[in-house]
LODREN-642613 format. One record per residue (C-alpha): residue number from 1; x, y, z; residue in one letter. Coordinates in steps of 0.1 Angstrom, whole numbers, plus 5000, padded with zeros to 4 digits. Last residue first. Layout:
N
<r seq="NUM" east="X" north="Y" up="Z" type="A"/>
...
//
This chain:
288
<r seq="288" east="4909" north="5506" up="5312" type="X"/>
<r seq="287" east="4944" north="5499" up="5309" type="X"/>
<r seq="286" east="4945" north="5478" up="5278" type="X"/>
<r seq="285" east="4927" north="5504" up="5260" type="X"/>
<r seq="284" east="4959" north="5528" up="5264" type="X"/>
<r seq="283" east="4984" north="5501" up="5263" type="X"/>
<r seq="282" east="4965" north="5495" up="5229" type="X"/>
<r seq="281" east="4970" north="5528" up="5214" type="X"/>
<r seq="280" east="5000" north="5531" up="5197" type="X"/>
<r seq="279" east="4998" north="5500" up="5186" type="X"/>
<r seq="278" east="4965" north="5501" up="5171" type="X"/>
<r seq="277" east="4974" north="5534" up="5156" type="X"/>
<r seq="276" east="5003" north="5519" up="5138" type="X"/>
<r seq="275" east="4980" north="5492" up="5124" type="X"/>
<r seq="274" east="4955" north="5516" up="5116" type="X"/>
<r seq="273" east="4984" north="5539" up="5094" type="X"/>
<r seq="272" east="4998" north="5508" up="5075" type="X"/>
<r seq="271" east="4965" north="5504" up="5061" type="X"/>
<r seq="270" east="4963" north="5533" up="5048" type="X"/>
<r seq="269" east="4994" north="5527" up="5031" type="X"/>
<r seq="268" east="4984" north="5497" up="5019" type="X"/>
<r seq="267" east="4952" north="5510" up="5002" type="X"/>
<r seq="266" east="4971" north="5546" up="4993" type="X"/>
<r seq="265" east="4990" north="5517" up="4967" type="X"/>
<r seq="264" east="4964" north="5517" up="4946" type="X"/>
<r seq="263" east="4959" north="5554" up="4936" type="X"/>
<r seq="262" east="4998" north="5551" up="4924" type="X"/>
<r seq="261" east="4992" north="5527" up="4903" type="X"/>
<r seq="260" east="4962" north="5545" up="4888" type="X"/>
<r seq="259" east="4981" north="5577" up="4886" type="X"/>
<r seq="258" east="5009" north="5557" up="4867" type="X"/>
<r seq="257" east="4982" north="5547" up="4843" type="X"/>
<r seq="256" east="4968" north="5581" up="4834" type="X"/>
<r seq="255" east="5006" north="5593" up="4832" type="X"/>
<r seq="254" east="5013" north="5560" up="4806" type="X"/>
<r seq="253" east="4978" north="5569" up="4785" type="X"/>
<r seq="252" east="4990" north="5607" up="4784" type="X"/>
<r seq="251" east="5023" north="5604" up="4778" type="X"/>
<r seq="250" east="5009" north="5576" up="4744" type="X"/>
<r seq="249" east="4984" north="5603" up="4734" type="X"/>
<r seq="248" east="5008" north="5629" up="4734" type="X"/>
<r seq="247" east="5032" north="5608" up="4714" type="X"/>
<r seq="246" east="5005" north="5597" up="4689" type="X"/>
<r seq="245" east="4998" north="5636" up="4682" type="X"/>
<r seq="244" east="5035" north="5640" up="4679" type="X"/>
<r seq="243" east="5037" north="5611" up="4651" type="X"/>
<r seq="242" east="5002" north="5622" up="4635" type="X"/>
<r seq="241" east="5016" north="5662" up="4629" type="X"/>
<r seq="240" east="5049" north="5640" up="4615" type="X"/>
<r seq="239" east="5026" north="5622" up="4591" type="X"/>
<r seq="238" east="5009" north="5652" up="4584" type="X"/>
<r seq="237" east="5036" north="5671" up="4575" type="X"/>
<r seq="236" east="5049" north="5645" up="4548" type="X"/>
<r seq="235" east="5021" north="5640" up="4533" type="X"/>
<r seq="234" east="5023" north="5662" up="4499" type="X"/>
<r seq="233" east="4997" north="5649" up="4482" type="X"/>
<r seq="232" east="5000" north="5625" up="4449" type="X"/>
<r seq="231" east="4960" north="5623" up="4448" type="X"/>
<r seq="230" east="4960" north="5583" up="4446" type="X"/>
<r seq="229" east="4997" north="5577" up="4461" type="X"/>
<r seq="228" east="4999" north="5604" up="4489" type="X"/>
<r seq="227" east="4962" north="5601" up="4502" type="X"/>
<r seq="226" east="4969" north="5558" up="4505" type="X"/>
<r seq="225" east="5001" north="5569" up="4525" type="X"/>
<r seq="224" east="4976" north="5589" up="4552" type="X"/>
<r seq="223" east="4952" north="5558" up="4554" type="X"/>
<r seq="222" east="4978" north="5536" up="4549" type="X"/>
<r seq="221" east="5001" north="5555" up="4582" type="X"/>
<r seq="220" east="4960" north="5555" up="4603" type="X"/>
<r seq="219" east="4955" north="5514" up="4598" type="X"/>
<r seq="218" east="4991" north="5515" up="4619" type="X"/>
<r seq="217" east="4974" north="5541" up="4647" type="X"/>
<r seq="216" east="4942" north="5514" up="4649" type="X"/>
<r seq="215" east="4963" north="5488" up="4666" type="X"/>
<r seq="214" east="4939" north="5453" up="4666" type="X"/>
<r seq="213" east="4958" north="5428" up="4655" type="X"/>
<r seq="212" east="4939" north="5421" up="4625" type="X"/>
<r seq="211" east="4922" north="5454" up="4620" type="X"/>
<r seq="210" east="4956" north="5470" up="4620" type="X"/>
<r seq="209" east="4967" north="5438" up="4594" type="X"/>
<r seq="208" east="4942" north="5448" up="4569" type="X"/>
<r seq="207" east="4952" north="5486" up="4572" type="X"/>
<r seq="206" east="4987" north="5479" up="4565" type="X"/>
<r seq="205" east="4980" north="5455" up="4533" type="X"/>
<r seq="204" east="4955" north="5483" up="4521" type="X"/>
<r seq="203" east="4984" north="5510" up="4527" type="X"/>
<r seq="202" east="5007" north="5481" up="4506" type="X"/>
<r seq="201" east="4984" north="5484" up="4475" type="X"/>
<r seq="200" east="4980" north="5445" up="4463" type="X"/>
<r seq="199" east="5004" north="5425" up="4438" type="X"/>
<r seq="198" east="4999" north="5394" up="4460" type="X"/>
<r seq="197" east="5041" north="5393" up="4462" type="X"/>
<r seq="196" east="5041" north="5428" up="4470" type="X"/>
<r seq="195" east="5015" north="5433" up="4496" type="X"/>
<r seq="194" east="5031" north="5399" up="4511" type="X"/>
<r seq="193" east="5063" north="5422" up="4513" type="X"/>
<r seq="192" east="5050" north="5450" up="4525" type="X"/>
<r seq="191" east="5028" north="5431" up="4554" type="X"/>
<r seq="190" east="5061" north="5414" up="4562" type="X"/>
<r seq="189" east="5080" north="5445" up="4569" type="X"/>
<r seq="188" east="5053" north="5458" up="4591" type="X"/>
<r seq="187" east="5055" north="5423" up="4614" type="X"/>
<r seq="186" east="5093" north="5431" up="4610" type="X"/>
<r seq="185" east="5089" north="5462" up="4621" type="X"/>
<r seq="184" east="5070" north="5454" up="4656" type="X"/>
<r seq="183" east="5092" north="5423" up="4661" type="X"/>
<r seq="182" east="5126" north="5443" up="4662" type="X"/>
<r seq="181" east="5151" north="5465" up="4640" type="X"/>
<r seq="180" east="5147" north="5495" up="4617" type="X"/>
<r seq="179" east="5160" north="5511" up="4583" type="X"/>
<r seq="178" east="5138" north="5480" up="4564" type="X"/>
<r seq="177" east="5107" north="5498" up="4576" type="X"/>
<r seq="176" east="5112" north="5532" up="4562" type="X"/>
<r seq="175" east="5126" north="5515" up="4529" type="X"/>
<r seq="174" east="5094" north="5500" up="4525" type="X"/>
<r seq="173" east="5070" north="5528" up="4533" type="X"/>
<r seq="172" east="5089" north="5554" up="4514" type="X"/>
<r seq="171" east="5096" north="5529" up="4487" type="X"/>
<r seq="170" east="5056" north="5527" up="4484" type="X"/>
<r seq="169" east="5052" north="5562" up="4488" type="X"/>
<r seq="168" east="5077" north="5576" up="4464" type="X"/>
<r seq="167" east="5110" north="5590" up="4477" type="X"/>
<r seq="166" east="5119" north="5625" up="4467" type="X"/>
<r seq="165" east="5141" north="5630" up="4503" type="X"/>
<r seq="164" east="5107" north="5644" up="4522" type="X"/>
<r seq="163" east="5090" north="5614" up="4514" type="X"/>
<r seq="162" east="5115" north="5592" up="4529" type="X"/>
<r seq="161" east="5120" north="5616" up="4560" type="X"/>
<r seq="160" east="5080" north="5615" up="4564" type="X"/>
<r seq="159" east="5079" north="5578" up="4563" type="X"/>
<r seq="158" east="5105" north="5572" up="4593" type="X"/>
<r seq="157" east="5086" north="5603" up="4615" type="X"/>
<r seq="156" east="5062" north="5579" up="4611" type="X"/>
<r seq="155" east="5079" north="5548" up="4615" type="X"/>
<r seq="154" east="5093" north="5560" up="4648" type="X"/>
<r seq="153" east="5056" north="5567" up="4662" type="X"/>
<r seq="152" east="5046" north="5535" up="4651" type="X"/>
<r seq="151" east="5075" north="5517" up="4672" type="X"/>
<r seq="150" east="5056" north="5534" up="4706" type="X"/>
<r seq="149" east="5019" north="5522" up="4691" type="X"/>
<r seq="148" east="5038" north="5487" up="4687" type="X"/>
<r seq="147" east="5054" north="5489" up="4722" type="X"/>
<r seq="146" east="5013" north="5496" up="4735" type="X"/>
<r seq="145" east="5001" north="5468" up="4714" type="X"/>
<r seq="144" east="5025" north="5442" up="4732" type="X"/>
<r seq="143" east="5022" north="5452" up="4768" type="X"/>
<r seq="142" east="4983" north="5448" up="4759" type="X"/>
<r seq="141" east="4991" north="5416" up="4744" type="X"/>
<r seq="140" east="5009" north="5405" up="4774" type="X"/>
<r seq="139" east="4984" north="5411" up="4797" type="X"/>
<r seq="138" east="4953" north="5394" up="4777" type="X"/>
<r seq="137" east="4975" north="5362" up="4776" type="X"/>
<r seq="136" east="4982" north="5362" up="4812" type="X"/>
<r seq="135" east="4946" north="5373" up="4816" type="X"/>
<r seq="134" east="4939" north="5332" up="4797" type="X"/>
<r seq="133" east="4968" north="5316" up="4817" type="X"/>
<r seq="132" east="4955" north="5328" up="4848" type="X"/>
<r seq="131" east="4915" north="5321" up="4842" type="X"/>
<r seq="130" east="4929" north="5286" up="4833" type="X"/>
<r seq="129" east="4946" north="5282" up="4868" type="X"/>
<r seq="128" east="4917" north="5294" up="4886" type="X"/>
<r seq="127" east="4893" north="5273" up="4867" type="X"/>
<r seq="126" east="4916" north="5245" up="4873" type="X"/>
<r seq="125" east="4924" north="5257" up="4909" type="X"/>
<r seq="124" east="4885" north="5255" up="4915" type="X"/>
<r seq="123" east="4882" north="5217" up="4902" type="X"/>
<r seq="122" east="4909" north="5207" up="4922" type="X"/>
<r seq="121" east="4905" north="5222" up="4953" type="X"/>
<r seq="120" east="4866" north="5203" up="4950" type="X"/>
<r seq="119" east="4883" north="5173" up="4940" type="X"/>
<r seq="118" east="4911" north="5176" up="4974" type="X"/>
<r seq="117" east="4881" north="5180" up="4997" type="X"/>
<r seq="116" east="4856" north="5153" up="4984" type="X"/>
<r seq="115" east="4881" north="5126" up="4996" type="X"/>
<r seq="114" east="4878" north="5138" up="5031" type="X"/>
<r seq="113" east="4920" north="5143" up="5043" type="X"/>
<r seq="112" east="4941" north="5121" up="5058" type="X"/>
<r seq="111" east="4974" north="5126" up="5075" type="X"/>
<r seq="110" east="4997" north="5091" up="5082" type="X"/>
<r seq="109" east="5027" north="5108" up="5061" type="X"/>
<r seq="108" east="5018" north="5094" up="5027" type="X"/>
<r seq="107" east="4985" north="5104" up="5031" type="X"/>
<r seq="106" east="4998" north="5140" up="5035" type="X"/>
<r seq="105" east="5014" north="5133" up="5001" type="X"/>
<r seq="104" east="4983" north="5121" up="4985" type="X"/>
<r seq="103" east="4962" north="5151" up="4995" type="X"/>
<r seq="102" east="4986" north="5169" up="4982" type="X"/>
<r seq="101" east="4985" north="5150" up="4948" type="X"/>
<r seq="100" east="4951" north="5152" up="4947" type="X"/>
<r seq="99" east="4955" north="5192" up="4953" type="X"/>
<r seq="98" east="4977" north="5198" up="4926" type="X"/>
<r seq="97" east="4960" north="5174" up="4899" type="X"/>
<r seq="96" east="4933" north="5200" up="4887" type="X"/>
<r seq="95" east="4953" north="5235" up="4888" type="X"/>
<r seq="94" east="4982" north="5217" up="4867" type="X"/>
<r seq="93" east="4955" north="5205" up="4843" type="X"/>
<r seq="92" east="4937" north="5235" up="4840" type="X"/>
<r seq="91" east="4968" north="5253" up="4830" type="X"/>
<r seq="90" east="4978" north="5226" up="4806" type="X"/>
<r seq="89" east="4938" north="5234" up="4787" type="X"/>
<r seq="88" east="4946" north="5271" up="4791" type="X"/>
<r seq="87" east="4984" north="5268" up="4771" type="X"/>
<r seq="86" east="4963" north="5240" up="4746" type="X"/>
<r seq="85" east="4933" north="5266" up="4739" type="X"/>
<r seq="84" east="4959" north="5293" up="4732" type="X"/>
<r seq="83" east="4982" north="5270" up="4711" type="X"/>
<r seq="82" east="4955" north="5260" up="4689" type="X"/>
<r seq="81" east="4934" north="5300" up="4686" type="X"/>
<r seq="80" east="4969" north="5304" up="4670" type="X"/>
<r seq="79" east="4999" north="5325" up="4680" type="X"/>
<r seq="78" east="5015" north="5353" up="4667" type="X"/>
<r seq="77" east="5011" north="5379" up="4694" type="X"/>
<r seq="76" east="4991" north="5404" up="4678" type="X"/>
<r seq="75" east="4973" north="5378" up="4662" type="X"/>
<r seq="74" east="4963" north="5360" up="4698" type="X"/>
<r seq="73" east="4952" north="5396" up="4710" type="X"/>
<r seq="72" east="4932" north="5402" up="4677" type="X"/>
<r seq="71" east="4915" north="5360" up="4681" type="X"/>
<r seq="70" east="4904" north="5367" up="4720" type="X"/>
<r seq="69" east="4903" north="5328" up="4723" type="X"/>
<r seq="68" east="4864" north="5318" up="4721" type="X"/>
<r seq="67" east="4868" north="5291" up="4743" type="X"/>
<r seq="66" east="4844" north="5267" up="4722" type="X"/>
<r seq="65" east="4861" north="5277" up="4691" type="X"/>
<r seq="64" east="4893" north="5270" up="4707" type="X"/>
<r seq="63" east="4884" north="5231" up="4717" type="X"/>
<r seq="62" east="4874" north="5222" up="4685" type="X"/>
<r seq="61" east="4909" north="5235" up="4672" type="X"/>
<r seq="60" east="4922" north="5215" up="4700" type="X"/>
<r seq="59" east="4903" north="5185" up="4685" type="X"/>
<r seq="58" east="4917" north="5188" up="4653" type="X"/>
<r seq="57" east="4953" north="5189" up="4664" type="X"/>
<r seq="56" east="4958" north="5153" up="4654" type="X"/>
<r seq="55" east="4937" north="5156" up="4620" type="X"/>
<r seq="54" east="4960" north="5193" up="4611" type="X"/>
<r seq="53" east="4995" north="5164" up="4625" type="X"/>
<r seq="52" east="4982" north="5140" up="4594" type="X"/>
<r seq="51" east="4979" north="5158" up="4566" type="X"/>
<r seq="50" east="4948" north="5166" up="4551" type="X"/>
<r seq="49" east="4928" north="5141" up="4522" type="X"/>
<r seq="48" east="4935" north="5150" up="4490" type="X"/>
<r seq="47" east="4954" north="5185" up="4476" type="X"/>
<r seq="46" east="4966" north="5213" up="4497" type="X"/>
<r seq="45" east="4988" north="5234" up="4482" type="X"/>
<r seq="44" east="5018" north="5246" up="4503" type="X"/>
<r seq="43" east="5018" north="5280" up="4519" type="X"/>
<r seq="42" east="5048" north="5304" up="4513" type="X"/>
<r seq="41" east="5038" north="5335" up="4527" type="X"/>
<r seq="40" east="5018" north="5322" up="4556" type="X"/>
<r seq="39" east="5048" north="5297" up="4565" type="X"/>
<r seq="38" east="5074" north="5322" up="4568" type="X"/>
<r seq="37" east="5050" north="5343" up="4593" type="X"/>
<r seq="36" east="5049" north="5307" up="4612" type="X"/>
<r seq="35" east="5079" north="5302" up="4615" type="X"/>
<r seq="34" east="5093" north="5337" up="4626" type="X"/>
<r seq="33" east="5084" north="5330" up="4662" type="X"/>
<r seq="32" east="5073" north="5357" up="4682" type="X"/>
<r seq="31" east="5101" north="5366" up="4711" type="X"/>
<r seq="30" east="5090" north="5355" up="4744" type="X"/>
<r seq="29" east="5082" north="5365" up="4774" type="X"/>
<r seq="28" east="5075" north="5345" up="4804" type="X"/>
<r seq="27" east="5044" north="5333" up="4818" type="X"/>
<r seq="26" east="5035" north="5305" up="4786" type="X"/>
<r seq="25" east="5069" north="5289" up="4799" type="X"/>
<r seq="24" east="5058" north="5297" up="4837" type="X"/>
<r seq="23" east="5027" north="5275" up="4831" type="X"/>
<r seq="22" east="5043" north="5251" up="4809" type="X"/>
<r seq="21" east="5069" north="5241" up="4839" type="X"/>
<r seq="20" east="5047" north="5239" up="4860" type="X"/>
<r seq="19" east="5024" north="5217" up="4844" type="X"/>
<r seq="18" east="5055" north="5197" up="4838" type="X"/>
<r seq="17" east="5064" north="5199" up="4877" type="X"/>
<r seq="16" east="5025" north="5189" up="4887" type="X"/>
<r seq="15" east="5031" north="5160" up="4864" type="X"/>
<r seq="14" east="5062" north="5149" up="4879" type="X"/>
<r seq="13" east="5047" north="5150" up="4917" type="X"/>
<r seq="12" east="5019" north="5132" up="4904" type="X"/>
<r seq="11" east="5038" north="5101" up="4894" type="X"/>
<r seq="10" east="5060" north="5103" up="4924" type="X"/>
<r seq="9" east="5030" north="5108" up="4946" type="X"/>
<r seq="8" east="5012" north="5083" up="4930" type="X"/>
<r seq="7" east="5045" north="5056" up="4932" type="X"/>
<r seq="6" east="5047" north="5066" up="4965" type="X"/>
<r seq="5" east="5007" north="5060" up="4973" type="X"/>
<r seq="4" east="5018" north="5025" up="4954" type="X"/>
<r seq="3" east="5045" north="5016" up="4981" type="X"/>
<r seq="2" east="5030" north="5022" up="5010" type="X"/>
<r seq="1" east="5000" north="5000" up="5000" type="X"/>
//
């Protein structure tokens, strides 16, 4: 008997560290894989019956749709609806076998606990472990859209120089782009170029991938480039006008947050204050 609720524990104990393991993997930053990107432009035809890794991952696309992955935040950060669904499903897992596995350790060690306790634990640190995973995901795209609204800025005071050496608009916007490094530009870099290999307008190509990540300033540069190469205006001005207009925007936004930081931590410190109070006065009360 003693030697089977070791082998449990063991067992369990290596499941909870893989769980672990995914859960701080999916936690930490990471830079967005160039794979995938590589894979759009160049996708393979697709004749007969599928391949067969799309029918093994068919049931985590099954599993996405019923989650209803937030679909811009997942773009923004180059994943699929797939990976999301499998990062909450691990999450849930991890939160599901913890408390069993407790339970079986204390078991171990003489202590036993009601059998219904450690399932109920279990099913509420899944939920609470999938919630995590799924504002993880939320967190990090909003980190994510608020660097690209900082890189946009660049690009537009980018553009303008271009136009502003005799540069038309399309070599403006490409040339613009290739001058910088980092995921934000090469995300931009790759809408040019699939713009140029489908023969399309690359302000469309901009605008389609703003509404597909969800950063309304980059759908604002095609806008303004789209002016310059059907009426063959000037734009240069206005990109820069849009640059400083962004930067307010962005001071604002990162002063409004600061004040909200700094609203939450009067809780603490007013805390702080009744607890020094009660010391103060409890010889006081004491005494009466």
């Amino acid at each position: 008997m003693l030697n089977g609720q070791l082998t449990l524990a063991v067992g369990g104990g290596a499941l909870a560290g893989l769980g672990a393991f995914l859960l701080i993997r999916e936690i930490l930053p990471a830079t967005p894989a160039l794979g995938p990107a590589l894979r759009r432009l160049h996708q393979p035809a697709m004749v007969g019956r599928r391949p067969a890794s799309s029918r093994r991952t068919e049931w985590l696309g099954g599993l996405a749709r019923w989650l209803r992955p937030p679909t811009r935040d997942l773009a923004l950060l180059d994943r699929t609806p797939e990976q999301y669904a499998l990062s909450v499903l691990l999450s849930g897992l991890s939160g599901l076998v913890l408390p069993p596995l407790v339970g079986a350790g204390l078991a171990t060690v003489g202590v036993g606990l009601p059998v219904a306790l450690p399932v109920a634990a279990g099913i509420g640190l899944a939920v609470l472990f999938g919630l995590i995973a799924h504002h993880d995901v939320l967190a990090k795209a909003e980190r994510a859209r608020r660097e690209f609204r900082r890189a946009i800025c660049t690009y537009l005071d980018l553009v303008a120089l271009q136009l502003s050496a005799a540069h038309g608009p399309v070599q403006a916007l490409e040339r613009a782009a290739a001058v910088c490094e980092g995921w934000v530009f090469e995300r931009i870099r790759e809408a040019l170029r699939i713009a140029q290999l489908q023969m399309h307008s690359p302000w469309d190509e901009l605008r389609a991938l703003a509404d597909e990540i969800g950063v309304a300033e980059l759908g604002d540069v095609g806008a303004i480039m789209q002016s310059s190469g059907a009426e063959g205006a000037q734009v240069h001005e206005t990109l820069r006008q849009r640059a400083d207009s962004l930067r307010d925007q962005i001071r604002t936004d990162n002063l409004a947050r600061a004040e909200a930081v700094t609203a939450r931590l009067d809780v603490p410190g007013a805390l702080l204050v009744f607890v020094l109070m009660g010391f103060v006065l409890y010889p006081f009360v004491s005494r009466i």
